[in-house]
C-alpha positions as CSV (number, residue, x, y, z in Angstrom):
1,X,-112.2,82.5,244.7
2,X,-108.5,82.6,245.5
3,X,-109.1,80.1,248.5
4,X,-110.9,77.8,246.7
5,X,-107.6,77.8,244.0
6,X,-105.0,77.4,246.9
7,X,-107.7,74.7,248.3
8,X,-107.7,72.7,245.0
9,X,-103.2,73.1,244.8
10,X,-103.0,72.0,248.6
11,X,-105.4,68.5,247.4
12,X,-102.5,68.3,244.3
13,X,-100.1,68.8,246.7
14,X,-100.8,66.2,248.6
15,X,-101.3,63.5,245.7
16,X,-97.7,64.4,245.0
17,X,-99.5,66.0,241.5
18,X,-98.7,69.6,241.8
19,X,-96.5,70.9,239.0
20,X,-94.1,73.9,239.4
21,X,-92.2,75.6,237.1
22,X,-88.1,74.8,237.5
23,X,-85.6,77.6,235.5
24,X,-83.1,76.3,233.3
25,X,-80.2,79.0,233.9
26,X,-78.0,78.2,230.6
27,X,-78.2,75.9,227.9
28,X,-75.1,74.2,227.2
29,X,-73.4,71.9,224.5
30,X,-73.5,68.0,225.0
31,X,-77.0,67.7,225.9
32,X,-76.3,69.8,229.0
33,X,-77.8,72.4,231.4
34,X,-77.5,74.7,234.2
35,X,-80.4,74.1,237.2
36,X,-79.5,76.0,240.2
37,X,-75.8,76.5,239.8
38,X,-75.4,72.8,238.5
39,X,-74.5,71.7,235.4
40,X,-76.5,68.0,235.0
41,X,-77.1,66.1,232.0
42,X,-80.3,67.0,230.3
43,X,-82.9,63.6,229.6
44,X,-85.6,65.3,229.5
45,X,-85.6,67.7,226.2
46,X,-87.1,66.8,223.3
47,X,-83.8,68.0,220.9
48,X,-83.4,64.7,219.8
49,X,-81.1,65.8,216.9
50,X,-79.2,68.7,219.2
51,X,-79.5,71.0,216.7
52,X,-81.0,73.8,219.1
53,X,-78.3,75.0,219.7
54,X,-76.6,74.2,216.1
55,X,-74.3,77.7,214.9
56,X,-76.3,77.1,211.9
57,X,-80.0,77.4,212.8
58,X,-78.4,80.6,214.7
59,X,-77.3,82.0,212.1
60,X,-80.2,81.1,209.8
61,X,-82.4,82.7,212.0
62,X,-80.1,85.9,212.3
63,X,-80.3,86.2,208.7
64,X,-84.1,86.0,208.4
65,X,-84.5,88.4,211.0
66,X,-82.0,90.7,209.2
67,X,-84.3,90.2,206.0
68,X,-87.4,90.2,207.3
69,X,-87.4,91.7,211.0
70,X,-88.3,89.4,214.1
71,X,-92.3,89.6,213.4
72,X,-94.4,89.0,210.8
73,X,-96.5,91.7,212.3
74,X,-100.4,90.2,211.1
75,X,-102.0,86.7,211.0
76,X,-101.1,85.1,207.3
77,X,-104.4,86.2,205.9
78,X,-104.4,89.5,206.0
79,X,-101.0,90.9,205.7
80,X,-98.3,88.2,207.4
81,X,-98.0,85.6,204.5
82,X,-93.9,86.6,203.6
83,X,-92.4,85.1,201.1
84,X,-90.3,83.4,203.1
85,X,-93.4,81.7,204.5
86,X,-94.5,80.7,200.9
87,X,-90.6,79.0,200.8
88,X,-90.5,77.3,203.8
89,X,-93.9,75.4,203.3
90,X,-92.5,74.2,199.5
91,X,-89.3,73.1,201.4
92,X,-91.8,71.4,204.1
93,X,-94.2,69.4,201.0
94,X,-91.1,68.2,199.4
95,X,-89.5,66.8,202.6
96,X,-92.7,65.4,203.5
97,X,-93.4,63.9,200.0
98,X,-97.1,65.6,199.6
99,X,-98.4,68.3,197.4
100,X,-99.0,70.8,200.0
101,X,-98.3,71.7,203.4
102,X,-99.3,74.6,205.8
103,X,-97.5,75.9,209.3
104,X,-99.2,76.7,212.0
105,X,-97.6,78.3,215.4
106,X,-97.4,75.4,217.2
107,X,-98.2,71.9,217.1
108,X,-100.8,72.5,219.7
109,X,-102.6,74.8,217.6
110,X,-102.6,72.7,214.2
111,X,-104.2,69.7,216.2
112,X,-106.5,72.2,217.0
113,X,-107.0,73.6,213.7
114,X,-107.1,70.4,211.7
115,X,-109.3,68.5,213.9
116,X,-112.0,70.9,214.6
117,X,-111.8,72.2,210.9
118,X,-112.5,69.0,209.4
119,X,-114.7,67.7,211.8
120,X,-118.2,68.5,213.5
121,X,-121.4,67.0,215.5
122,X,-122.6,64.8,212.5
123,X,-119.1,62.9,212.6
124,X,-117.7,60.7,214.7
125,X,-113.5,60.8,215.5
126,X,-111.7,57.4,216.4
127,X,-108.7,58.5,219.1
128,X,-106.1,55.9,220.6
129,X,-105.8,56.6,224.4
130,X,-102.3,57.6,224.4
131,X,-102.8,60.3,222.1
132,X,-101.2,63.9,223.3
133,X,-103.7,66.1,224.7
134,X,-103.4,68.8,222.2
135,X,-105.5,66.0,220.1
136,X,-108.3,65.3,222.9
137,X,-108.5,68.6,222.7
138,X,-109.6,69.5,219.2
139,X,-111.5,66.6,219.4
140,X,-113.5,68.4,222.1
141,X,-113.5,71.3,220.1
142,X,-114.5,69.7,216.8
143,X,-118.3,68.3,218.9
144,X,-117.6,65.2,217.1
145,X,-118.5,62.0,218.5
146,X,-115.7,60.5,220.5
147,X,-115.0,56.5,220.4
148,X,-111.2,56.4,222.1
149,X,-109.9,52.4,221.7
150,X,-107.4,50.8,224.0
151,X,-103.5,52.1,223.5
152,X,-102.9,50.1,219.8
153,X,-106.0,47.5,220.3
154,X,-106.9,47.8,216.4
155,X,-109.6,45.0,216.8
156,X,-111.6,47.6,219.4
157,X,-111.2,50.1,216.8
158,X,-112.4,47.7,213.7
159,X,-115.3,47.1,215.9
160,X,-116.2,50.4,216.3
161,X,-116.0,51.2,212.9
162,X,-118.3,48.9,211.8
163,X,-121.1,49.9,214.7
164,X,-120.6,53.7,213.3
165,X,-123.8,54.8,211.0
166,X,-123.5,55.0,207.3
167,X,-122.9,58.5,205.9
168,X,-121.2,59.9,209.1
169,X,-117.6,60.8,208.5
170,X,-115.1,59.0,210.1
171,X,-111.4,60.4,211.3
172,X,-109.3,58.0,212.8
173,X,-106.2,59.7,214.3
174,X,-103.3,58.5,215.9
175,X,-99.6,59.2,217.5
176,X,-97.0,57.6,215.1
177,X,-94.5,57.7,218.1
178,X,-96.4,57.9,221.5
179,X,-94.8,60.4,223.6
180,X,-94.9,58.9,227.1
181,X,-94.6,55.6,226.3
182,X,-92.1,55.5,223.0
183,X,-93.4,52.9,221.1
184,X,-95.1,53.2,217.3
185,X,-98.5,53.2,216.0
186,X,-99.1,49.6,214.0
187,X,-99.6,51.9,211.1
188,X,-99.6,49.6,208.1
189,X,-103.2,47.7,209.9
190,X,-104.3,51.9,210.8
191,X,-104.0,52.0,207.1
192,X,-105.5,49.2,206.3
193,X,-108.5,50.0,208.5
194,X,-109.1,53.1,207.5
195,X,-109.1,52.2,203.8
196,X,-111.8,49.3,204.5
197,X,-114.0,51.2,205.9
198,X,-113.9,54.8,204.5
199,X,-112.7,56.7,206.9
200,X,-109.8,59.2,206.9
201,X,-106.6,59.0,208.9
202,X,-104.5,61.5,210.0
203,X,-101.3,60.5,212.0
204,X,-99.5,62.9,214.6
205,X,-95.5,62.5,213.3
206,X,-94.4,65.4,216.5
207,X,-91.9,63.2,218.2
208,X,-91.2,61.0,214.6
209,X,-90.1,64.1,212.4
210,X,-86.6,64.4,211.7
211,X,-86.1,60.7,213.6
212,X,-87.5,58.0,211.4
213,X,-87.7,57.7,207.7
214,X,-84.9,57.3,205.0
215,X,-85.1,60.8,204.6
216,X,-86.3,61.8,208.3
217,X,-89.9,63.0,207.2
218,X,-91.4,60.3,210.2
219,X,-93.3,56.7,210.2
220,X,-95.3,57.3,207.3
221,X,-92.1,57.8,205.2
222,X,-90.0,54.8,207.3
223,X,-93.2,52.3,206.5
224,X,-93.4,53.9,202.7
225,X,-97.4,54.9,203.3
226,X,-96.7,58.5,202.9
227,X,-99.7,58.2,199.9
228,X,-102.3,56.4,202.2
229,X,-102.4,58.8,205.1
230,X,-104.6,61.2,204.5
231,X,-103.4,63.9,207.3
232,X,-99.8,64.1,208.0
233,X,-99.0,66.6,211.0
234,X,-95.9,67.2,212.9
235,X,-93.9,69.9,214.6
236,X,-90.7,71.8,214.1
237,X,-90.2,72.1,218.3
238,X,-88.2,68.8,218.9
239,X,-85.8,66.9,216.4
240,X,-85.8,69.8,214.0
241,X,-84.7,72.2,217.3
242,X,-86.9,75.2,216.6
243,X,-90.9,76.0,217.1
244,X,-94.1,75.5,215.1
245,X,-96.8,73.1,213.9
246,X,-97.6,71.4,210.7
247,X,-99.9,69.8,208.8
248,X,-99.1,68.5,205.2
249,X,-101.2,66.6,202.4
250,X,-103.3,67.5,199.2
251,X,-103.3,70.9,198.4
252,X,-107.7,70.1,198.7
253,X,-106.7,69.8,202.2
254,X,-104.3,72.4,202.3
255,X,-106.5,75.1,200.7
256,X,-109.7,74.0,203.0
257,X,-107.4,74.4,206.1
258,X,-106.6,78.2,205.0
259,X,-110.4,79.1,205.3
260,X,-111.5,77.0,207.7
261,X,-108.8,75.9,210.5
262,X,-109.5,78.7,213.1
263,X,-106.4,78.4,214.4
264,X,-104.8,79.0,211.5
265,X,-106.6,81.9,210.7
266,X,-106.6,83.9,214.1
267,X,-103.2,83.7,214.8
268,X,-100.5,86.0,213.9
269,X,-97.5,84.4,211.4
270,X,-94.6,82.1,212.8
271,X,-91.9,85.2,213.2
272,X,-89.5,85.2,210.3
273,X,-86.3,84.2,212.3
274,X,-88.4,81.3,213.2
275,X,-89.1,80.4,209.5
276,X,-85.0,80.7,209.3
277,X,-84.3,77.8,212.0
278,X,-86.7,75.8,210.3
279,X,-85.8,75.8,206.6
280,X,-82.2,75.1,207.6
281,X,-83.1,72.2,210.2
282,X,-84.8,70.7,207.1
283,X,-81.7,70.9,204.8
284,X,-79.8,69.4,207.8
285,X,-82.3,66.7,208.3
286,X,-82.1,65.5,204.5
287,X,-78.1,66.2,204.4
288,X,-77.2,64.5,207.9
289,X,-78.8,61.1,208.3
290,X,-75.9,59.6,210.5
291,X,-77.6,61.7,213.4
292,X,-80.8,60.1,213.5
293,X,-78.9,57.0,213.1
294,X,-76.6,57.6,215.5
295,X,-79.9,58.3,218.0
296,X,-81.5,55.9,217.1
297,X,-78.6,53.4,217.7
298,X,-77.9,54.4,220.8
299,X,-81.2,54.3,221.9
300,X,-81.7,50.4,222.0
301,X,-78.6,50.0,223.6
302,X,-79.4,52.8,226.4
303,X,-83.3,50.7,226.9
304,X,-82.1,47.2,226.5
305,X,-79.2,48.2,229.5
306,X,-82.0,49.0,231.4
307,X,-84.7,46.4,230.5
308,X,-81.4,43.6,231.4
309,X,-81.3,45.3,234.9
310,X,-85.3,44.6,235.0
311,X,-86.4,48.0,235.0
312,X,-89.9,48.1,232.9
313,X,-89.9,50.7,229.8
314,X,-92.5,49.1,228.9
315,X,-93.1,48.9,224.9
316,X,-90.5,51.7,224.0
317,X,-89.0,51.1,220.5
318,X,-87.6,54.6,220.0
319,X,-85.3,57.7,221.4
320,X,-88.1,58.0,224.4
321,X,-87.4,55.3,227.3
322,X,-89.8,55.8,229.9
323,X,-88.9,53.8,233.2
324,X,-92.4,53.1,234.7
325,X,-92.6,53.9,238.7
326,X,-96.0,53.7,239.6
327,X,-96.7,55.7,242.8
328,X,-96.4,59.8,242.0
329,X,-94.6,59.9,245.7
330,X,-91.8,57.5,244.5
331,X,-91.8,58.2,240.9
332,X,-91.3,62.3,242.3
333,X,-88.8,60.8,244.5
334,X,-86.7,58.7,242.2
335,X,-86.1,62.0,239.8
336,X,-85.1,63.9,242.7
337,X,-82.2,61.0,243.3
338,X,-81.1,61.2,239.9
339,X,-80.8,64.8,240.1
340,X,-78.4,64.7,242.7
341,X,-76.4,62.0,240.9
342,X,-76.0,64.9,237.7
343,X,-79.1,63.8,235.3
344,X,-81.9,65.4,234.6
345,X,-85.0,63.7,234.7
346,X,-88.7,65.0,235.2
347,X,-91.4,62.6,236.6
348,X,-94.3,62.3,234.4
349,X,-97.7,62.3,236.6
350,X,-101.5,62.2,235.7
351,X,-103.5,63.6,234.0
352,X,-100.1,63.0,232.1
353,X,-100.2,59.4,232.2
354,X,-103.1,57.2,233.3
355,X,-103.4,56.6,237.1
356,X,-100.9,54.0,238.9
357,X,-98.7,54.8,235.9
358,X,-96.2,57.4,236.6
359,X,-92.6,57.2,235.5
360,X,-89.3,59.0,234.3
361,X,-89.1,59.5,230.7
362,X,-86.0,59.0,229.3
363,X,-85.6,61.3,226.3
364,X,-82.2,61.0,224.1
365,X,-80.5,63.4,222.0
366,X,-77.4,62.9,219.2
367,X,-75.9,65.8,221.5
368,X,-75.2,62.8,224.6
369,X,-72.0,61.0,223.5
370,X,-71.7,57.3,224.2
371,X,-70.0,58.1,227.3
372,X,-72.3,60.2,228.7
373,X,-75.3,57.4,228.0
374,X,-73.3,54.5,229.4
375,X,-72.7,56.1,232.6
376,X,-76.4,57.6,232.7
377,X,-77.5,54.5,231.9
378,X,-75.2,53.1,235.5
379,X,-76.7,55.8,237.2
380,X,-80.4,55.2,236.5
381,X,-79.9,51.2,237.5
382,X,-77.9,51.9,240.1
383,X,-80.6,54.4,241.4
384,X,-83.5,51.9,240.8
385,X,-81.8,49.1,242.6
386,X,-81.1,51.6,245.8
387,X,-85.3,52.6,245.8
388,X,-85.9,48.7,244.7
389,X,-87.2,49.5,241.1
390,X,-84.9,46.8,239.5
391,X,-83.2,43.8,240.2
């Protein structure tokens, strides 16, 4: 058996597809690490707001675990639902603007939960392409019928709504911000849709929470359709600097995800220090806009620098710039350069991305100062121009 495995890593191998796992020695401030004795600028994280390392999710987290302990020591049906827990999730509705929320461990497992809780064999799911994985697969799990439409081609999705039988229920579910590529969902017309023809939307907000919005909650909250979505899910893990998945809507929905999201159920409670981290990243979130701003201003400059030097980032519109290589070989090749010039920068590869489309992803933090963006920014084009990626 063990042949066979080494077999199937020597074919990955030599598709330039095999993943291995790379330590990060220390974790330092200004959006910076240690790899092997170096210290390089980190672009790959998804801290977009640096608070990871913020002194006060540290000591929010301390404090929980001083209250609480560092486990919650059973799943939250049986004997792991903590008060704090009950806290959190009011803190979580409220940011979000919905009557109810729930936490799960990690975003992974609430895609999982929601998905395959809601949904079964007599339905049918409509999935953009681009979606994360962690949503093909509670799809899988749910046994619904599958219709994925081309990355944002809402009139392929219209026309599959209106082939789908009457009396099946229909979920249509979609990235807000796509994670490989950076751009949005169009979800004002995903709205529109879903309220024509019945069906019930749920939007993943992972790489949008804490980012966009007047009050950080995501897209929903930036477009004002927080009301007409029915499913709002999102993660703790990247702007908001700690761990965990949500999901957050009608209490309905809430209360049928306690019986029935198996995720949910099965797994033991989000530890307490955990719970800490999060409530204060929300505070900070609502209290500190001038971050995402700051992000979020920095980010056009950092994509259009690198769009004028013809580089393609094809449709990004947020903190995420992808640059897009092509071939794994040079895309594998072109990260390695720019870790020698001080930046860290992982090549994203299928099943990742679609085939022919590798690229380095580009993702931003309020930790880089200007300074360190400009001259990233040289060093990427001056890169691309050396390997004859841009003009």
């Amino acid at each position: 058996m063990f042949e066979q495995l080494a077999q199937e890593l020597a074919v990955l191998e030599a598709q330039a597809l095999r993943r291995r796992l790379q330590v990060v020695e220390e974790v330092l401030s200004g959006g910076r690490v240690r790899v092997a004795g170096r210290v390089l600028l980190n672009l790959s994280a998804n801290d977009y707001l640096g608070l990871a390392q913020d002194p006060r999710l540290i000591a929010a987290a301390q404090a929980a675990a001083s209250r609480w302990g560092v486990g919650a020591g059973a799943s939250r049906l049986v004997v792991g639902h903590l008060a704090l827990h009950e806290a959190v999730e009011a803190q979580l509705a409220t940011f979000k603007g919905t009557e109810s929320a729930v936490i799960f461990s990690t975003g992974y497992m609430a895609n999982l939960g929601v998905i395959s809780a809601l949904m079964g064999p007599k339905d049918v799911i409509f999935s953009d392409k681009l979606n994360h994985a962690s949503i093909m697969d509670g799809i899988k799990l749910s046994g619904a019928t599958l219709q994925r439409f081309p990355h944002r081609d809402l009139d392929r999705l219209e026309k599959f709504l209106q082939k789908t039988p009457g009396g099946k229920k229909r979920l249509i579910v979609s990235d807000s911000v796509f994670s490989v590529d950076g751009d949005l969902a169009l979800l004002t017309d995903l709205v529109n849709l879903k309220e024509r023809y019945g069906a019930w939307l749920m939007i993943d907000e992972a790489h949008a929470t804490g980012v966009l919005g007047e009050r950080g909650a995501g897209l929903a909250q930036a477009l004002g359709l927080t009301e007409r979505v029915d499913i709002h899910m999102g993660t703790f893990s990247k702007a908001l600097g700690s761990l965990g998945g949500y999901v957050a809507g009608e209490r309905r929905l809430i209360d049928y995800l306690h019986n029935r999201a198996r995720s949910f159920i099965y797994s033991t409670a989000l530890p307490p220090p955990v719970l800490g981290a999060i409530g204060q990243a929300l505070e900070i979130v609502l209290k500190e806009p001038e971050r995402r701003a700051y992000l979020l201003q920095e980010a056009e400059g950092f994509r259009l620098g690198l769009k004028k030097a013809g580089l393609d980032t094809l449709r990004s519109e947020t903190q995420i710039v992808p640059v897009l290589v092509g071939d794994n070989g040079r895309t594998l090749d072109f990260a390695a350069r720019l870790k020698d010039q001080g930046l860290m920068a992982v090549a994203l590869r299928p099943p990742t991305v679609p085939p022919g489309k590798a690229r380095v992803r580009f993702s931003l933090s309020a930790a880089h100062s200007p300074e360190d963006l400009a001259q990233a920014r040289q060093t990427i084009i001056k890169v691309a121009r050396q390997m004859g990626l841009a003009s």
